[in-house]
C-alpha positions in Angstrom: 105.7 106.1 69.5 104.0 109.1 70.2 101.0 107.2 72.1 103.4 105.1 73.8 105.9 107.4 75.3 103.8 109.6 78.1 106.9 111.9 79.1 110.1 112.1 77.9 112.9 115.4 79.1 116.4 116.1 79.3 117.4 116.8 82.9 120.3 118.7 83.2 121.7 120.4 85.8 118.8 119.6 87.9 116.4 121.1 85.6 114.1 120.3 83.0 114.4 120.6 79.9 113.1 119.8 76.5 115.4 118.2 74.4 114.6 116.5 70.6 112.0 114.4 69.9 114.1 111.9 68.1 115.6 109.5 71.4 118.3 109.0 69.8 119.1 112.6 69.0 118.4 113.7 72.9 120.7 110.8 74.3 123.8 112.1 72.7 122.3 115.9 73.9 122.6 114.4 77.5 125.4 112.5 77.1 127.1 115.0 75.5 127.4 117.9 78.5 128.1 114.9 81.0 125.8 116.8 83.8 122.3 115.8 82.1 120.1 112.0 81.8 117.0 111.2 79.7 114.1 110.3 81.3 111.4 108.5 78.8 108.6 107.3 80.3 106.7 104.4 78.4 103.1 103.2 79.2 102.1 99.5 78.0 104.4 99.2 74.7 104.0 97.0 71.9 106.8 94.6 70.7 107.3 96.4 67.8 106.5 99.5 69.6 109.6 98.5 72.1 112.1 97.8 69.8 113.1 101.5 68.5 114.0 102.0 72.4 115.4 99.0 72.7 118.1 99.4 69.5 118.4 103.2 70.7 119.5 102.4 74.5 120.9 99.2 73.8 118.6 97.4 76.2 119.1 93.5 77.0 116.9 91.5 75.0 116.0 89.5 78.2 115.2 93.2 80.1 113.1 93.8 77.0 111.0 90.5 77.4 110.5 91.0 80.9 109.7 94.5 80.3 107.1 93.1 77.2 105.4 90.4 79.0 105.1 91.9 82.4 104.0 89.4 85.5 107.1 89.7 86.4 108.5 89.3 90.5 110.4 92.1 92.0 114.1 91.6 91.2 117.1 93.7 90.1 119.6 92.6 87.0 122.7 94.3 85.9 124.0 94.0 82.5 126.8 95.0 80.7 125.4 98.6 79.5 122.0 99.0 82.0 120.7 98.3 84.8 117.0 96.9 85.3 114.5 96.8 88.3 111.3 95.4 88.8 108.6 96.9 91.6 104.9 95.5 91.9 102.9 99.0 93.2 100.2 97.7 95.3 96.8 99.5 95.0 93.8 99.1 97.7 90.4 99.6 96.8 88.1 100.6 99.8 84.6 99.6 98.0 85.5 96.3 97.7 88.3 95.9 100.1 90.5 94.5 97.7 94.3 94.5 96.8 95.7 94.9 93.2 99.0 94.7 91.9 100.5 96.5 89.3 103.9 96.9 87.5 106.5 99.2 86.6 110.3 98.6 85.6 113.2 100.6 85.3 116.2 100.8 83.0 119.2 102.5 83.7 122.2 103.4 81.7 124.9 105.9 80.8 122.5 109.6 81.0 119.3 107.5 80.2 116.4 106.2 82.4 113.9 104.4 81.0 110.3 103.3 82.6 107.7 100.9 81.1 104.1 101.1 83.3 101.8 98.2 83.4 98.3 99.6 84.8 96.3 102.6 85.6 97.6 103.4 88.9 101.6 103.3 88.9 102.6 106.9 90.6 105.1 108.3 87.8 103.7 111.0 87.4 103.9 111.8 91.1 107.4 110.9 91.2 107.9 113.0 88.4 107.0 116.1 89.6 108.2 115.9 93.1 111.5 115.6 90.9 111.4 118.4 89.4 110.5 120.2 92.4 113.6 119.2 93.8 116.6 120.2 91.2 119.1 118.7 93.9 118.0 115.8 94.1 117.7 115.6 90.5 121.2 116.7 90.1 122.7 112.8 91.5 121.2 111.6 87.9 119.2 108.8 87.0 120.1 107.1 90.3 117.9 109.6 91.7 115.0 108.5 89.4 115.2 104.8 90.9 115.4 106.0 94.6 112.4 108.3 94.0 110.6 105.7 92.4 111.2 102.5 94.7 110.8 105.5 98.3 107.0 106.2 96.4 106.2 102.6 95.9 107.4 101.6 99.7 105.6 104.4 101.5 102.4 103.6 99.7 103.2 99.8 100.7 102.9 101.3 104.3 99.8 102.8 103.5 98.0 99.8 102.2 99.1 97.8 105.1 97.3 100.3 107.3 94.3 99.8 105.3 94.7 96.0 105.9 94.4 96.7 109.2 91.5 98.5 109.3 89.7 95.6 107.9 91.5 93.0 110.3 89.4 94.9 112.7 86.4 95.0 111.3 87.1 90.9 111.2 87.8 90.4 114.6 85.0 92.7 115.8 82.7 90.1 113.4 84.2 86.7 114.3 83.7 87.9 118.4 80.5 89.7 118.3 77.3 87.5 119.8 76.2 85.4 117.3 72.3 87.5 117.0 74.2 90.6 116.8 74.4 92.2 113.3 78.0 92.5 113.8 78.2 88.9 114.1 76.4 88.5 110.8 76.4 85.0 109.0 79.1 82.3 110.1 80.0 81.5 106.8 80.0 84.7 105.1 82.5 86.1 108.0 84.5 83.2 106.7 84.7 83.8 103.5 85.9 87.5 104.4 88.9 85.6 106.1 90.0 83.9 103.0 89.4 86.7 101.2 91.3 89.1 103.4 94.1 86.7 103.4 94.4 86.3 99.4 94.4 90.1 100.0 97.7 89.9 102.3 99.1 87.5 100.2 98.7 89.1 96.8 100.4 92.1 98.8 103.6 90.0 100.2 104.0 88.8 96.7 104.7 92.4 96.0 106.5 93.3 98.7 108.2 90.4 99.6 110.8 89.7 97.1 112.0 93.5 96.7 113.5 92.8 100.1 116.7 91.9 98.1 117.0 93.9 95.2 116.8 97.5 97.6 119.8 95.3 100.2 122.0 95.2 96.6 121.0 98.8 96.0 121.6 100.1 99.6 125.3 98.0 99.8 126.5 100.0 96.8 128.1 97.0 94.7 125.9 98.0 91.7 126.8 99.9 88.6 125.0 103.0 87.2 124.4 104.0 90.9 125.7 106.9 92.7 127.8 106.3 95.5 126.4 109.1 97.6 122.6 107.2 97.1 123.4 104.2 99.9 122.0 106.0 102.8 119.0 106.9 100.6 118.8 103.0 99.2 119.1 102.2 103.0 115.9 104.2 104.2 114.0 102.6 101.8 115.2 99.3 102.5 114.3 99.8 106.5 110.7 101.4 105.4 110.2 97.8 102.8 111.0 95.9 106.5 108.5 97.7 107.9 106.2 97.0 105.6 106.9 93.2 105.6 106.6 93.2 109.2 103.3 94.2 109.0 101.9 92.4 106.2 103.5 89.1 107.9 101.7 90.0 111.6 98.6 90.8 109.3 98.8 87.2 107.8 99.4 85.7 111.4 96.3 87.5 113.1 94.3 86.4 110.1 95.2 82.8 111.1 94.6 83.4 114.5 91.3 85.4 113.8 90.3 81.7 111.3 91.3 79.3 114.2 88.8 81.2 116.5 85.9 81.8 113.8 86.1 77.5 113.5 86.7 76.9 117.4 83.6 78.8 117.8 81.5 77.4 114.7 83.0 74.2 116.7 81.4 75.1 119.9 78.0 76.5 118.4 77.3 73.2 116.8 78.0 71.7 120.0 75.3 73.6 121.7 73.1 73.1 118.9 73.6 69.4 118.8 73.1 69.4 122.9 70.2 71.6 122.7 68.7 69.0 120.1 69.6 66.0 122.1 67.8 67.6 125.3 64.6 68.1 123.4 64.4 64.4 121.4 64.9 62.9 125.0 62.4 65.0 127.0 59.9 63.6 123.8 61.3 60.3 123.6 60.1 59.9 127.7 55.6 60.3 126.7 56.5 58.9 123.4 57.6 55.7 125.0 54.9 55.7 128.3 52.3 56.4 125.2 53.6 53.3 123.4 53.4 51.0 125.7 49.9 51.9 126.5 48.9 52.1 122.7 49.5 48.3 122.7 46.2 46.1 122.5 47.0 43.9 125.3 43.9 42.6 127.6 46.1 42.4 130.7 48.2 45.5 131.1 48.0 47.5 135.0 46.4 50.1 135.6 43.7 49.7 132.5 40.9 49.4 135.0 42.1 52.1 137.2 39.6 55.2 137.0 42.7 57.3 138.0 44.5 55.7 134.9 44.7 58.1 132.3 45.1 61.6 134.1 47.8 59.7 136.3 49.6 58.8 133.3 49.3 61.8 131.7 50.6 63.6 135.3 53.7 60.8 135.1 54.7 62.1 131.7 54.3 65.6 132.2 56.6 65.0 135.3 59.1 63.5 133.7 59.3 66.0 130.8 59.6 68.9 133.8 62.3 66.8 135.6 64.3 66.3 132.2 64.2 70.1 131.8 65.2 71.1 134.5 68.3 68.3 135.0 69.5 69.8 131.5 68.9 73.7 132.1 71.0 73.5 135.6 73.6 71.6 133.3 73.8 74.0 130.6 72.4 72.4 128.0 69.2 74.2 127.3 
């Protein structure tokens, strides 16, 4: 267990401290004072792994799966001797512009609090410390644990929305630059950075989205193992999630609008192209046809004894060629 567990303290009183290393030995420490809770965190744990903490906390068995196989929505679950969240961190990677999802859930009991990372980039540690820096907030219990948790995961939500929006920019200076410009850059590879950017935003409301309702539950105060006093808390990050949401969902709306106006004018481009290219085949279908006729091997045709024949003919073509150009260029199409 030693490689699984990455921290594990008695916090009592507001303050650390180090309690045994058996888990079962420091839960009755901090259950036996009444002021302290165990914190244990966990980092990717085996089944077998698992199973000590779960027969030492008494954790659901269904918790425990969920908590084993990960890919897991954002939800809340109360059971009869714990409580159990889900959150989905969101991480943003500026060299490739992409959105990653990671996950981290939370038991909570009677004095215990126990956290099970999946990924790299969950902010624990973070937390953690600005805990301990904090000994009254810390002194509210293991409630305190889940409102410092979900507050860090919901600010950085903000964050990568920003980020998103950065890039929305960069899209819509792209899809409405001139076409030679190298903002503009290729048609198709600016929509491909659509459909990426919006599997980006989706990816992130699939994170944010459904932990709308377990933070409402939190912040109405009808669930056990949380402080009363902790509502208003629960409420703030509830209104910050909303935020959030409202951003990612006016990202996913521009997107659409930027996609509709990359095709309209793909649309309108091929168009011009295929107006452009109509001009031209009938400014050449004109001495194409004049030189057909007269590339036919008949005796009696006018003009074949004419000494003026050939330069005249050569003048009529080249007139109507100029004439066709310049009935198309006053209409736009060239």
């Amino acid at each position: 267990m030693r490689g699984v567990i990455v921290d594990s303290a008695i916090y009592r009183g507001g303050r650390r401290t180090e309690g045994p290393a058996d888990l079962s030995d420091a839960l009755d420490e901090a259950r036996a004072t009444g002021d302290a809770f165990l914190w244990v965190g966990l980092y990717e744990p085996t089944e077998d792994e698992f199973d000590h903490v779960t027969k030492e906390f008494t954790l659901h068995p269904l918790a425990v799966e969920d908590a084993l196989k990960a890919h897991q929505r954002p939800k809340l679950e109360v059971y009869d001797d714990s409580l159990f969240m889900v959150l989905k961190p969101v991480v943003y990677e500026p060299e490739s512009d992409r959105v990653s999802t990671d996950e981290l859930m939370v038991f909570v009991g009677d004095s215990f609090v126990v956290t099970v990372r999946h990924g790299e980039s969950t902010p624990l540690a973070e937390v953690r410390r600005r805990l301990e820096a904090e000994p009254g907030m810390l002194r509210q219990g293991p409630t305190a644990v889940m409102y410092a948790i979900s507050d860090t995961i919901v600010d950085h939500y903000i964050d990568v929305a920003a980020e998103l929006q950065v890039d929305l920019e960069e899209l819509e200076t792209a899809v409405f630059a001139p076409s030679g410009s190298p903002q503009g850059g290729d048609a198709k590879g600016t929509a491909a950075r659509i459909y990426t950017a919006k599997r980006q935003v989706l990816e992130f409301r699939r994170a944010s989205g459904p932990l709308t309702a377990p933070l409402s539950r939190l912040a109405a105060g009808s669930v056990p193992f949380v402080h009363e006093e902790a509502r208003p808390f629960f409420r703030d990050v509830s209104d910050h999630l909303l935020r959030a949401n409202e951003q990612v969902e006016g990202l996913d709306r521009l997107l659409s609008d930027v996609l509709s106006a990359h095709l309209a004018q793909m649309g309108v481009r091929q168009n011009d192209d295929m107006r452009k290219i109509s001009a031209w085949a009938a400014m050449a279908a004109v001495p194409t046809m004049v030189a057909g006729i007269y590339g036919m091997n008949f005796e009696h045709m006018p003009e074949l004894r004419w000494w003026w024949a050939y330069p005249g003919m050569i003048l009529l073509m080249a007139t109507a060629v100029v004439g066709l150009h310049r009935l198309f260029k006053r209409r736009g199409w060239l």
